[in-house]
N, C-alpha and C positions, 0 to 999 in steps of 0.2 A: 504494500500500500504506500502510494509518494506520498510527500508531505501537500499538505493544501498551501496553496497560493490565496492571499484575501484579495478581492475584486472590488470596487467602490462602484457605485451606482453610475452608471453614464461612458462606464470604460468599456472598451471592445476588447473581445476574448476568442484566441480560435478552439474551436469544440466541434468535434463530428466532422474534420473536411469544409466548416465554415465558419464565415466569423455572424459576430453576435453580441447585443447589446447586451448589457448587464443592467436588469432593473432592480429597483429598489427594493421587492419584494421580496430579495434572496438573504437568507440566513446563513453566513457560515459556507458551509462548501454544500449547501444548497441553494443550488440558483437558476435563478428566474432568466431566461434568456427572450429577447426578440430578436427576430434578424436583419439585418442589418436594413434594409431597401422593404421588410415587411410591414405588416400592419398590428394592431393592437391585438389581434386576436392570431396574429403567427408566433406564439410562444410555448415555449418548454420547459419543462423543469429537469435540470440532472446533478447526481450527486458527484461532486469533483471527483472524493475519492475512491468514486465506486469506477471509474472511466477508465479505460484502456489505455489512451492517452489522455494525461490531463490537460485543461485548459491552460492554453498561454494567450500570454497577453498578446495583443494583436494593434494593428492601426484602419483605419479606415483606407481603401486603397484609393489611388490619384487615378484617374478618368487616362483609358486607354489611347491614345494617338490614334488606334486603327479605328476607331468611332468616331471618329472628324468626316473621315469622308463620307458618311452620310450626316453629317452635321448641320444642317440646314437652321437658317432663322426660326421656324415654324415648329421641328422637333427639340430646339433650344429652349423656345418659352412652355412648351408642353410637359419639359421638365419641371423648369423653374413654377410655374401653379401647381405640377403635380408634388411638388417636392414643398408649397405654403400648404396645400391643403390638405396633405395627408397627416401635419403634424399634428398630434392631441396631446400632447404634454406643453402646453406654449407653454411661454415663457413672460408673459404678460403676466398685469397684476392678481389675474383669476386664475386658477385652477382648472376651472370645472364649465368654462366655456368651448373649450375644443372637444369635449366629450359629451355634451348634450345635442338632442335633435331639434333644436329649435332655435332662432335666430333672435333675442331679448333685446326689446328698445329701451333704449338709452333712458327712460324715465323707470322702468322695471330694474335698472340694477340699483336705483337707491336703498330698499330693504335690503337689499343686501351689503353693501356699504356700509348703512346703519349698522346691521346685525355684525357687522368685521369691527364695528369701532369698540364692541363690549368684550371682555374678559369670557363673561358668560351671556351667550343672548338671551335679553328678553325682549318682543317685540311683538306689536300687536300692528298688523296691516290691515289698514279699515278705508282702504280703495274704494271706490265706487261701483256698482256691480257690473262686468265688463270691462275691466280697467285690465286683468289678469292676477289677479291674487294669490292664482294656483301654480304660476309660471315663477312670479318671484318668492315663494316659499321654498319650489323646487329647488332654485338656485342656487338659494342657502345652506337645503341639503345636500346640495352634490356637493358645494364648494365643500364644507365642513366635511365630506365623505373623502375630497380629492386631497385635502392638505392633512389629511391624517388627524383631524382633532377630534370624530366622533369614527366609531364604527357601525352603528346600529342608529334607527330614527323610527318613531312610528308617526302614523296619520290618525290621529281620533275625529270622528268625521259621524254624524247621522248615517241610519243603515242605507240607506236610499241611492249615497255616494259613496261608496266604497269602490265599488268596480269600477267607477269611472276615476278614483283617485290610481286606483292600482292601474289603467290605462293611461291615464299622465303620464306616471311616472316609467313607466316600460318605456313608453313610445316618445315622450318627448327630452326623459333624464337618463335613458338608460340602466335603469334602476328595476329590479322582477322583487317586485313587492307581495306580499301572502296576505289575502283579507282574511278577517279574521272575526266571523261572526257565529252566530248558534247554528247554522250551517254549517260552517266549515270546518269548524274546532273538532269535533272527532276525528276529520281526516287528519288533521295538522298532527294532532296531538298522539297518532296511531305510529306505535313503533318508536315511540321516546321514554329514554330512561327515566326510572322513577327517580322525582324530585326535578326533574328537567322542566324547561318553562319554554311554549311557544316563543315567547320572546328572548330567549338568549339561543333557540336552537333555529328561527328564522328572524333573521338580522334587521330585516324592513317587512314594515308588518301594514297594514290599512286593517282598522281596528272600527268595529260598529259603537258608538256611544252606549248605544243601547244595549248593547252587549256586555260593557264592561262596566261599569257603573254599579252592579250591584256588589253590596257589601264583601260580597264571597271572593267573586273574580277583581272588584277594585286593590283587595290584598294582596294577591298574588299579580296583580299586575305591577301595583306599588315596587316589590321585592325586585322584580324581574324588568323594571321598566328600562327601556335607553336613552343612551346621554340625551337625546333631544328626543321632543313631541311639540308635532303640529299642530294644533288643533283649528279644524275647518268649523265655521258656522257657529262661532267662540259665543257669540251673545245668548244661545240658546243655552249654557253654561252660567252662567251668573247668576248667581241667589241675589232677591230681596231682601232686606231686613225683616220685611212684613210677611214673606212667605213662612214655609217648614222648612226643614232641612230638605235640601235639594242633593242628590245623588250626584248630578253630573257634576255641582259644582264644589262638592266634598272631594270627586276623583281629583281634578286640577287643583283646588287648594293645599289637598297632601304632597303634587309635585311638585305644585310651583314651591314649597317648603323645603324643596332640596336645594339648597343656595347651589349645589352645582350644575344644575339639569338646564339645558336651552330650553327656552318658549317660545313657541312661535304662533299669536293668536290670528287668525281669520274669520273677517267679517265684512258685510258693506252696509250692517244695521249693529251698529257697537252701541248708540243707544235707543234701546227695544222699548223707549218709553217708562221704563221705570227707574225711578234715580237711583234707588240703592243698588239695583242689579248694576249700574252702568261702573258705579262708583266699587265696586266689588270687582269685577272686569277687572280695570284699573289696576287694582291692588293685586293681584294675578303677575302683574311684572314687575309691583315692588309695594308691599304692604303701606308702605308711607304716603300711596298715590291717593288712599280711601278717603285721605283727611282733603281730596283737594273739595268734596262736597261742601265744606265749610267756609272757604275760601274764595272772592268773590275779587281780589284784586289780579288783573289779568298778568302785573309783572311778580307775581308771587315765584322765588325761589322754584318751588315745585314743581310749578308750569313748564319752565324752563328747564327740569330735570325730565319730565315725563314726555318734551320735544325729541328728548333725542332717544324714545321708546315708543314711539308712535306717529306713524304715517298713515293719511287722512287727506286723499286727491280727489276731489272731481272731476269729470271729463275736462272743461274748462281751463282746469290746472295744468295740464299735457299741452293744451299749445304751446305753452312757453318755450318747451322743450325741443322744438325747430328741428325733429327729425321728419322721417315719412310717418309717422302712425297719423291715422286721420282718424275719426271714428263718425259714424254717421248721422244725418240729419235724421231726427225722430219726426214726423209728420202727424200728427192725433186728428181723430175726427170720431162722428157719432152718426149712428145709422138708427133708427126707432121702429119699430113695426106697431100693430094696434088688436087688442083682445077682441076681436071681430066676431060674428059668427057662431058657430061653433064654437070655437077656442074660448073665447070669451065666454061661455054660459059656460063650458063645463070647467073653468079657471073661478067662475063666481062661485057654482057650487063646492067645488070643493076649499076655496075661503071660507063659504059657509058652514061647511063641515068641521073643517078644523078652529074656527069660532066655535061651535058647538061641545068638541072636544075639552077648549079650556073653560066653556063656562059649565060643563056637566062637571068637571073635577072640583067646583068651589064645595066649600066643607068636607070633602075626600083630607086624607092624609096629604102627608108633603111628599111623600112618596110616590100615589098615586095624581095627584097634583103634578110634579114634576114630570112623571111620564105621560101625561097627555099634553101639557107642553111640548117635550120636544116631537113627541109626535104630530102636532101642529105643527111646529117649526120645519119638520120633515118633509108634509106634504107643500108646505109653500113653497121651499129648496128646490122640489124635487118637478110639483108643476111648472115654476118659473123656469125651469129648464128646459123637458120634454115632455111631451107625451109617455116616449117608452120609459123615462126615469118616474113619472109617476107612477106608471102602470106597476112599475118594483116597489114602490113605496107602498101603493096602497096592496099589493100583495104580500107585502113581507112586516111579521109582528118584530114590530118594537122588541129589541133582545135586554133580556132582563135575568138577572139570580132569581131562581126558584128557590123563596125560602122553603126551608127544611129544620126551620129551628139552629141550622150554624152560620147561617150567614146573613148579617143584623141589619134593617132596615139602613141603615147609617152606612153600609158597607155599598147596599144594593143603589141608595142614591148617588154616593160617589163616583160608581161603576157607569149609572146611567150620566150625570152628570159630563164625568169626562170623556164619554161615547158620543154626548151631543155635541163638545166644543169641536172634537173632532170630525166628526164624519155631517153636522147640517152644518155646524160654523165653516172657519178654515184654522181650525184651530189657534195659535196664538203666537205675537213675533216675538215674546220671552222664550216661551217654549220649542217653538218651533212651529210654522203653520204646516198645516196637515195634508200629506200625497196621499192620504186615501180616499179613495175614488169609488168606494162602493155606495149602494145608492143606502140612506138609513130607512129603516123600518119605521112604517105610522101607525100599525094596525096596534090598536090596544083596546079593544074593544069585541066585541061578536057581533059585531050590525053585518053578518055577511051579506042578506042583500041588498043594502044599500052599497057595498064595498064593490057588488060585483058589476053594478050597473056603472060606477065609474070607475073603474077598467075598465070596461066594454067601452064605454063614452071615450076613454084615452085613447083605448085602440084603434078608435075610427078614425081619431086625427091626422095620422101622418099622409105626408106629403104633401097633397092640395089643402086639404084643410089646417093646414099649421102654417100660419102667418108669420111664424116667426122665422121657420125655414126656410119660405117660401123670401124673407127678407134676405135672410143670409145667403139664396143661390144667385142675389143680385149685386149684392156686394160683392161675393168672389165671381164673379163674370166681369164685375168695372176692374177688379185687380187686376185677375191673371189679362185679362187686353190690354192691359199699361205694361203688364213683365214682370208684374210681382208674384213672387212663389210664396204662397198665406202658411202659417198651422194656424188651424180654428181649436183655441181651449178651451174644453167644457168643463162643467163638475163633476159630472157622474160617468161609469163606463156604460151605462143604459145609452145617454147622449150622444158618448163620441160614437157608437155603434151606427145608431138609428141617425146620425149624420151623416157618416160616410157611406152610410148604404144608398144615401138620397141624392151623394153629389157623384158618384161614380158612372151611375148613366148618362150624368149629363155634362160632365167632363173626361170625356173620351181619351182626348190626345193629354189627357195628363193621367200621373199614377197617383192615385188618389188611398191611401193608407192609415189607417188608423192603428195608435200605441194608447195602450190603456195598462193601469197596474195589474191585470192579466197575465202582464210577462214579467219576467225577472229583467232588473237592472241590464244587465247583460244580454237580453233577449234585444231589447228595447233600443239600445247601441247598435245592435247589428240591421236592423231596421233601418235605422236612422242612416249610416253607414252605406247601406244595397242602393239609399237614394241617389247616392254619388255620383255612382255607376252607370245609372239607366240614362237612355237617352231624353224618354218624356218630362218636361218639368212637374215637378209636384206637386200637391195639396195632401197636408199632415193636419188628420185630424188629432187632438191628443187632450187627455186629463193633465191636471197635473201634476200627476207622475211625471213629466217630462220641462216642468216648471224651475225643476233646480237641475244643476246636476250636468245634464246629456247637453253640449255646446250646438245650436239649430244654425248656427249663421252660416257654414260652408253648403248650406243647399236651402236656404229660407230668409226672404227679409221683407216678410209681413205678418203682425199676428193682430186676429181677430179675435176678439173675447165676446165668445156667442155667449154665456154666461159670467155677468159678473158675481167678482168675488167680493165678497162680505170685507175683507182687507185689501187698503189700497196697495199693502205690500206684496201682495201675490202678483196683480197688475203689473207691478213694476216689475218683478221676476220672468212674470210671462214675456214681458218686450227687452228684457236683457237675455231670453237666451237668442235673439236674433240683434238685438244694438247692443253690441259688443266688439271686443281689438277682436279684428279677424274678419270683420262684414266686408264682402268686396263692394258693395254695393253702396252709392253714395248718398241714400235716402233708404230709408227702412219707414214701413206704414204700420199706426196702430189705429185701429178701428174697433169700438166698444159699441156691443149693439143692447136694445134693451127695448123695453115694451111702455111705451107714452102713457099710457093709460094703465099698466102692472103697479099699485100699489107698492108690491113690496119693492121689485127696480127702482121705482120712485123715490123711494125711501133711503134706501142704500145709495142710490148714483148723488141725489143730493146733501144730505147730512155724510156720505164718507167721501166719496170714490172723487168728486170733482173739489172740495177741498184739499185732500192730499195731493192731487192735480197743480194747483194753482199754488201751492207749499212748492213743488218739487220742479217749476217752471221759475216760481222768484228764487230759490237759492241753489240751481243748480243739482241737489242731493234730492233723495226722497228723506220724508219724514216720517216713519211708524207712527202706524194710532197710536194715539193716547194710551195711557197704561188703563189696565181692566177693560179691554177690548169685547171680549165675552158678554162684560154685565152691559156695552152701550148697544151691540150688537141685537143683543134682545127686546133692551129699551124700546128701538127701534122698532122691532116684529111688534112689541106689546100695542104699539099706535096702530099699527097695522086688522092686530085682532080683537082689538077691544076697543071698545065706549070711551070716553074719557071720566063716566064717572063706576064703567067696571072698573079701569085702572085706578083710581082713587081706594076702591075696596076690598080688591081682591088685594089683600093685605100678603099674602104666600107668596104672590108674582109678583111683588111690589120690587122695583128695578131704580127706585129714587125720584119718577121721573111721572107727570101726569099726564103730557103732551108733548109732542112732538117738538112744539116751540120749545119746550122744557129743556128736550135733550138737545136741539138744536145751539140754545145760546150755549150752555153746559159745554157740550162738545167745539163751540167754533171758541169758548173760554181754552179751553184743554189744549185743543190746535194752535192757538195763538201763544199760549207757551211755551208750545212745542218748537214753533216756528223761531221766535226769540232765541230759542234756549239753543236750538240749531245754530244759529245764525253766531250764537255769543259761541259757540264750542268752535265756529268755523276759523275764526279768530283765531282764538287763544288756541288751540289744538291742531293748527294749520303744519303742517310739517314743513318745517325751516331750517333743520339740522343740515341737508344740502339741497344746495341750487344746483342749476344746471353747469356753470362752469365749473362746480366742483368733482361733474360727473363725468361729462362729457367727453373731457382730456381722455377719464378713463377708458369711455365707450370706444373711444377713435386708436387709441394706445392697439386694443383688443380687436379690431378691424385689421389693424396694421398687422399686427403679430400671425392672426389666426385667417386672414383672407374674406373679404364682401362679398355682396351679391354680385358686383360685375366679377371680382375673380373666378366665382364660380361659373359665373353664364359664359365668360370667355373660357375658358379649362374645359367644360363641358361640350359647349358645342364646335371646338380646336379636337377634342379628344373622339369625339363621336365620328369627326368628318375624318381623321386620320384612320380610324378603325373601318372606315366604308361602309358605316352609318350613322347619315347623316341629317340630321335634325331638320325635320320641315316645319311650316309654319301655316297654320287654321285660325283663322280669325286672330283674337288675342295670345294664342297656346300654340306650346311649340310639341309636335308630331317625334316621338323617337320609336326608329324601327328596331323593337325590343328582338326582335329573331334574327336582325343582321349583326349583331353586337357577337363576339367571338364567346368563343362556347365556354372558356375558359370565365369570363368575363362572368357568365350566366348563372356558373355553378355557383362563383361568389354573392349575386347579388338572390340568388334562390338560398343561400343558407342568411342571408337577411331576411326571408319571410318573404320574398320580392320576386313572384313567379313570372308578370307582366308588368309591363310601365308602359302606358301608350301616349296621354298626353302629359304635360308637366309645365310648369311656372316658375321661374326665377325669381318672381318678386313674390313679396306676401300682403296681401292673402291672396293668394292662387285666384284665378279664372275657374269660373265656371267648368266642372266637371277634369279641374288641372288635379296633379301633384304639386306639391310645394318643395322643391328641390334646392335645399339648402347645401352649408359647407359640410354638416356630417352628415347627410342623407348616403341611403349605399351605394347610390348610382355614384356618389363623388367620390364616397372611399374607395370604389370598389376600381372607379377609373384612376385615381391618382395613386391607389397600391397597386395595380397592376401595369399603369408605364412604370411606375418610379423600379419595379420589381425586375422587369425586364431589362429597363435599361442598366441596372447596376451590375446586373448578371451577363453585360457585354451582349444579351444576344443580338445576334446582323438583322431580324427581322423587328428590331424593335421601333418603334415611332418614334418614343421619344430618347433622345442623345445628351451623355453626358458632356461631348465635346465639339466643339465644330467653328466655323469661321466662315465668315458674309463682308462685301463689301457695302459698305452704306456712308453716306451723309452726314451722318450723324457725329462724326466723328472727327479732329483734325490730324488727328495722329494715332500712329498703333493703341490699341483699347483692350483690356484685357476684363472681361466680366467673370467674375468668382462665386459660382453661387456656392455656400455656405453653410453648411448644417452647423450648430455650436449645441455640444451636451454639457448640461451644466448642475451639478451637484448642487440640491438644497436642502441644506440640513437645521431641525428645528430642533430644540432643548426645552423641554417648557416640566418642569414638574420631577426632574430625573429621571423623566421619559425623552426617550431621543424619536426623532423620524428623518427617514431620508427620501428627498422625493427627486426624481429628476424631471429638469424642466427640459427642451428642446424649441430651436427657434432656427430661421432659415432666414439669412438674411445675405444681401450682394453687395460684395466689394469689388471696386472698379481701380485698375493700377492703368493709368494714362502713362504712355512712352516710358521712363525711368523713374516717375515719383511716383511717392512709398504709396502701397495700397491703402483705401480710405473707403469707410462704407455708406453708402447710395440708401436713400430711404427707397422704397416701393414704388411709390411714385416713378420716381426716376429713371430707375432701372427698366421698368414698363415703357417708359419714354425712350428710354436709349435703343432699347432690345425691337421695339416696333418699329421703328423708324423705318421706311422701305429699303429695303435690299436694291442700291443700284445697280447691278448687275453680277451675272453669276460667277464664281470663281470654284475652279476647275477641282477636283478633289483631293488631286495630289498635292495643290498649294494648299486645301484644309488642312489636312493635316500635318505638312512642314509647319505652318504658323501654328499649328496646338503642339508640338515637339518643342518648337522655340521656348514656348507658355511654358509649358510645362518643368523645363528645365531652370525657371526660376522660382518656380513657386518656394524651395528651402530658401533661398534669398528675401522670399516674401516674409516665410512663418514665421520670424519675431514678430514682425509686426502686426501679423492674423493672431499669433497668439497674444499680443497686448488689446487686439479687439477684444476677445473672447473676453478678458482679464474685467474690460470696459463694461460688456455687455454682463456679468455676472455681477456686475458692481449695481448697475442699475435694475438687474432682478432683484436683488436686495432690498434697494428703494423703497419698489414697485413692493414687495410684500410688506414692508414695514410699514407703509405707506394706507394699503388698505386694512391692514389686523396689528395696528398701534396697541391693542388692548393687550393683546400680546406680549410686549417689549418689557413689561413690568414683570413679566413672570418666568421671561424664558429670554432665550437669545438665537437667534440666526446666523449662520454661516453658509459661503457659497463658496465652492470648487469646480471652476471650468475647469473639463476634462481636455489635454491636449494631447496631441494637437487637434486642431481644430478638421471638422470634414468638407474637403473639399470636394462636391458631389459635380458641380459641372464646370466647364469652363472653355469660356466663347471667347475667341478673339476679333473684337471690330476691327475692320480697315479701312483707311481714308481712302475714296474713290480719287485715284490719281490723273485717271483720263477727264473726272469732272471739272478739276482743281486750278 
């Protein structure tokens, strides 16, 4: 057995007949290798001392002379972008930008930023809905994943979003996250050692709230938790002073208690309307924030401590920020239909009915009392929507405990109670409003034949005789003839059914689909998803289930709200999953329909839905109802179903409130505070920790290091045309002929999941029925590790050349371009804990006639390198003039290695610069590995005959 040689991260090694990067990840004389001209995922592990022959050190070799004569201008630059864009360790101030699939605007890297200036993050992101809140939490955990400060992260998120967090994180961080809910947990948990915990035996978790929250599993998640948790939909976490103990928000108070755990809260409703919960929140990122309720001066100490843990944009705020992100014009309008006919008598009768319902209950128990309530409340839900959601309502009994002597009237009202807020309300913006979409039961009584004859009477109304349908097939006929692709959001899965059954015949040339909570999460994506695909445009009927969560804007930018919601926060949900970062479209339509003469429509569109309206137009934000949403909500029905002096009396359903006017001042009193108290938080709570020139540098730094959108769209369609498929162009979208693309090429981009690619987009958001083809997309990896792979393996059929020579213009005298790989060792100390990570960066040095080499920003070098070829030069002179080259380059290498020395000095910076928090606890060091790799090298010539 030979003795072991130690390797340091970033150094070249020959092993097996090749050479081979050495990454950070190797221990001892186990080591992690990539190869040299490979990609992230061409790596090996071997044991030094287990080798036949051990590894020796090695250098990176210098570009062949006999590669000159096919060295052309063309396969030069095909290097140089294959050689920017294949790196993923840059060397910029971020980590975890060259290894994500998604391209972050310049106002999305601030949380992150923030979150690098803390020791330990706490940080709560209270974005505006559609801003991206799920992209910049990403961020923070790949970066923390990429610089070695955490291993493990989870997602606590509502059940609802789980899979689509776990699809995030796959498809845009790189990241194969494990949900983890009363579903899945037997599987996870099947085949692990006793005492072992999901959480320490899968490293990244997406976690249901509702799952872990109670007493049993918050224990064992406590013990087992990771360095960081994100928590999604944070406001639905916050206790009241005035509530009970609240479970969600016991789990987060025990974490945040671990002074060493990251937080990282999400929301774009941080305050739900109730002040203590907001002021609890708060205190979640630093107990001391709770007192700021008490505090009423806006330069308070505090204030100015809890700035630089709290970011809080609205749309409005992102112009400043002078990139491409645009986001779209909202356009609102209002369409009415009329209780006519038909519709009308049996929408009277059964008001009547369900008046009779809460005046039968007076003198009844509370119990009984309360359940003909909401069974009133039920059938007006359920007729103000459809037909067929009635026809379930008045089919289906009110669900209730059968007592049996164990289970105590007190038990059975609570059960019914928070069955109604949920499933006739929309439940509540403290708790969460509610995706269940089943229609509620009104039957609480034996009047079968009076029950059966209105069924019968619901049943007759569809189609022609439903006025309200018959309104909504004329609104989507004025859309889709303008170009707009609508989802129509109902309440009930009765509605979305009996909708889309009625626009399908009469929208032929579109695919007309309905998503109802029917399917699972994951069902409901791939629906969404097939829409892509097809060539017909659509119309998506949907409950909503599909209101949080599933992103509509890559195939939708209209939504009609055939039923309104009881909260104007649902409204706004429903038009942010289509105006949102991502809409290609530069006007998105919302259209709220509703019945002129429907009492209860009445009711609701003026005491909620156009208040919060005209709140969320003056300041930009929306505003949550007022706190106890529940008891105004009813208020409301109560004017609805009762007398003004039954409401006086019926002392049981007494809601505060005698009339309407009551609850109107009451309520526009509540709003107006609300509004204020928004407006005073937009102030004081404005995130001002950084501006844009404090970012910006960085965004442009990380473009520089890691390659844009033009490098990609020049590399790609340079790459494609050299492979003898070549990129055509349809309308906005560019044509790629996936079956002319070399086999080799195919294999790579099939074990990315990537069987077909037809059409594709360079810019974001993608074209209509594009791909969005960024720097790590696999078509980019897949073409710049396979030239960069061929050409460094010398083969003669390669396109692109690590050597070669042109005459051109550009130049007055002999010009020597160097492109450049530099590895460079970066070692962190923090806790007497070490990490080493290596960075890598490609940059081009230019030696004019006999002065010293100097290096060329990007820019430049693209300027030099383009410049037209004046005419051609013969092959045999390519390559005498790279022999020439060549034999100076050790004359060169002090001076490439004083680069490298330069360029490792300003990675330094650059980290110290973003994770300052850092400095207090630990300290950094950097080792450029020399010599430096010289991967290509082009010799310019001054055109003599031009001169």
């Amino acid at each position: 057995m030979s003795a072991f040689q130690e390797f340091q991260p970033g150094s070249i090694v020959s092993a097996r007949g090749r050479e081979w990067i050495v990454l950070p990840e190797s221990d001892g004389p186990r080591l992690h290798l990539r190869s040299l001209g490979g990609s992230d995922d061409d790596v090996i592990v071997i044991h030094a001392l287990l080798e036949r022959d051990p590894p020796k050190p090695a250098t990176f070799p210098l570009p062949d002379a006999n590669q000159a004569q096919r060295g052309t201008q063309s396969s030069a630059l095909l290097l140089r972008d294959a050689l920017l864009l294949k790196l993923r360790a840059g060397a910029g101030p971020f980590r975890a930008l060259g290894r994500i699939n998604v391209e972050p605007r310049a106002y999305q890297l601030v949380p992150l930023l923030m979150a690098l200036k803390h020791e330990v993050i706490r940080l709560l992101i209270a974005d505006d809905v559609g801003i991206g809140k799920t992209i910049e939490a990403g961020l923070i955990a790949r970066e923390m994943l990429d610089r070695g400060e955490i291993q493990r992260f989870t997602v606590l998120c509502p059940p609802h979003l789980c899979e689509q967090w776990q699809d995030e994180l796959q498809r845009k961080f790189n990241i194969r996250a494990e949900v983890v809910t009363t579903g899945t947990v037997e599987r996870l948990e099947r085949g692990l050692q006793t005492h072992t915990s999901i959480f320490t035996e899968y490293p990244f978790t997406v976690v249901s709230l509702d799952y872990i929250k109670s007493d049993r599993r918050r224990d064992e998640f406590q013990n087992a938790c990771p360095e960081l948790v994100i928590v999604d939909e944070a406001h639905t976490c916050a206790e009241g002073i005035s509530r009970g103990k609240h479970q969600r928000y016991r789990l987060l108070r025990a974490l945040a208690d671990n002074t060493e755990r990251h937080l990282v809260l999400l929301t774009a409703t941080p305050h739900s309307g109730n002040e203590d919960a907001y002021y609890n929140l708060l205190g979640l990122l630093n107990p001391a924030f709770v007192a700021l309720k008490d505090v009423s001066r806006a330069d308070h100490p505090l204030y100015k401590q809890l700035g630089d843990h709290l970011v809080q944009r609205r749309r409005i705020d992102i112009s400043e920020w002078q990139d491409s992100t645009s986001f779209p014009q909202r356009e609102t309008a209002e369409s009415t239909y009329k209780l006519s006919g038909a519709w009308g008598a049996l929408f009277n009768e059964v008001l009547d009915y369900a008046r009779e319902l809460v005046r039968e209950s007076e003198g009844l128990d509370t119990l009984h009392q309360r359940l003909n309530w909401w069974a009133a409340l039920a059938l007006l839900r359920c007729i103000s929507s459809s037909p067929a959601a009635a026809v379930r309502a008045l089919q289906t009994r009110l669900r209730r405990a059968e007592a049996d002597g164990t289970v105590s009237d007190a038990n059975q009202l609570a059960d019914i109670e928070a069955m109604g807020i949920n499933t006739v309300l929309d439940g509540s913006s403290e708790l969460g409003l509610s995706t269940d979409d089943i229609e509620p039961g009104a039957v609480v009584g034996e009047d079968a034949e009076r029950l059966r004859k209105l069924v019968s009477k619901a049943d007759g109304l569809a189609g022609d005789n439903d006025p309200k349908l018959q309104q909504l097939i004329v609104e989507i006929k004025a859309l889709t003839k303008q170009g707009y692709k609508p989802v129509v959001f109902c309440r009930y899965i009765a509605t979305a059914h009996y909708v889309a059954a009625a626009l399908k015949p009469l929208f032929k040339e579109h695919e007309v689909v309905s998503v109802t909570g029917e399917l699972s999460p994951g069902e409901r994506e791939e629906q969404i998803l097939a829409l892509r695909d097809i060539d017909k445009p659509a119309i998506l009927v949907a409950t909503d289930c599909l209101s949080e969560g599933i992103n509509l804007q890559d195939v939708f930018d209209a939504v009609v709200h055939y039923d309104l919601s009881w909260n104007p926060t649902r409204h706004e949900q429903r038009e942010g999953r289509v105006d949102r970062f991502g809409q290609r479209a530069s006007k998105v339509r919302a259209m709220t329909l509703y019945g002129e003469d429907n009492p209860v429509d009445g009711a609701v569109l003026q005491v909620i839905i156009r208040k919060a309206e005209s709140i969320r137009k003056a300041l930009g934000i929306s505003v949550p109802m007022p706190e106890d949403e529940a008891r105004i909500s009813q208020a409301i029905m109560q004017t609805v179903l009762m007398t003004r002096d039954e409401m006086k009396h019926n002392f049981s359903l007494d809601f505060g409130f005698d009339s309407q006017q009551s609850i109107e001042e009451d309520l526009e009193s509540k709003w107006q505070n609300a509004q204020d108290k928004a407006r005073r938080n937009q102030t004081i709570f404005a995130q001002r920790a950084l501006k844009p020139e404090d970012v910006i540098p960085e965004f442009a730094r990380m473009s520089e290091v890691l390659g844009n959108e033009a490098d990609v769209r020049r590399f790609v369609t340079a790459a494609c045309q050299a492979l003898n498929a070549p990129l055509g162009q349809y309308q906005k979208i560019m044509r790629l002929p996936y079956s002319e693309l070399p086999e080799a090429l195919r294999d790579r981009l099939a074990q990315s999941g990537i069987e077909s690619l037809r059409n594709i987009d360079f810019s974001y958001p993608p074209a209509s029925a594009a791909e969005h083809v960024h720097r790590t997309h696999p078509l980019v990896a897949g073409l710049a590790d396979q030239l960069a792979e061929e050409a460094l393996k010398g083969d003669g059929n390669a396109v692109a050349s690590r050597a070669g020579a042109w005459f051109t213009q550009a130049v007055a005298i002999r010009t020597t371009v160097l492109l450049v790989r530099l590895r460079t060792q970066l070692t962190m100390t923090r806790a007497s804990q070490r990490r080493e990570l290596l960075a890598e960066e490609a940059i081009a040095v230019v030696v004019s006639g006999q002065n010293a080499p100097q290096v060329i920003s990007p820019t430049d070098v693209l300027t030099l390198m383009q410049r037209p070829v004046s005419r051609n030069m013969a092959p045999e002179m390519r390559q005498r003039q790279v022999e020439q080259a060549l034999q100076q380059v050790q004359t060169w290498q002090p001076t490439l290695d004083e680069i490298a020395s330069q360029r490792a000095n300003e990675l330094l910076r650059d980290h110290r610069r973003v994770r300052d928090a850092a400095k207090a606890k630990g300290t950094y060091d950097v080792y450029p590995q020399l010599p430096v790799d010289v991967v290509g090298l082009y010799v310019l010539m001054p055109d003599a005959q031009l001169i």
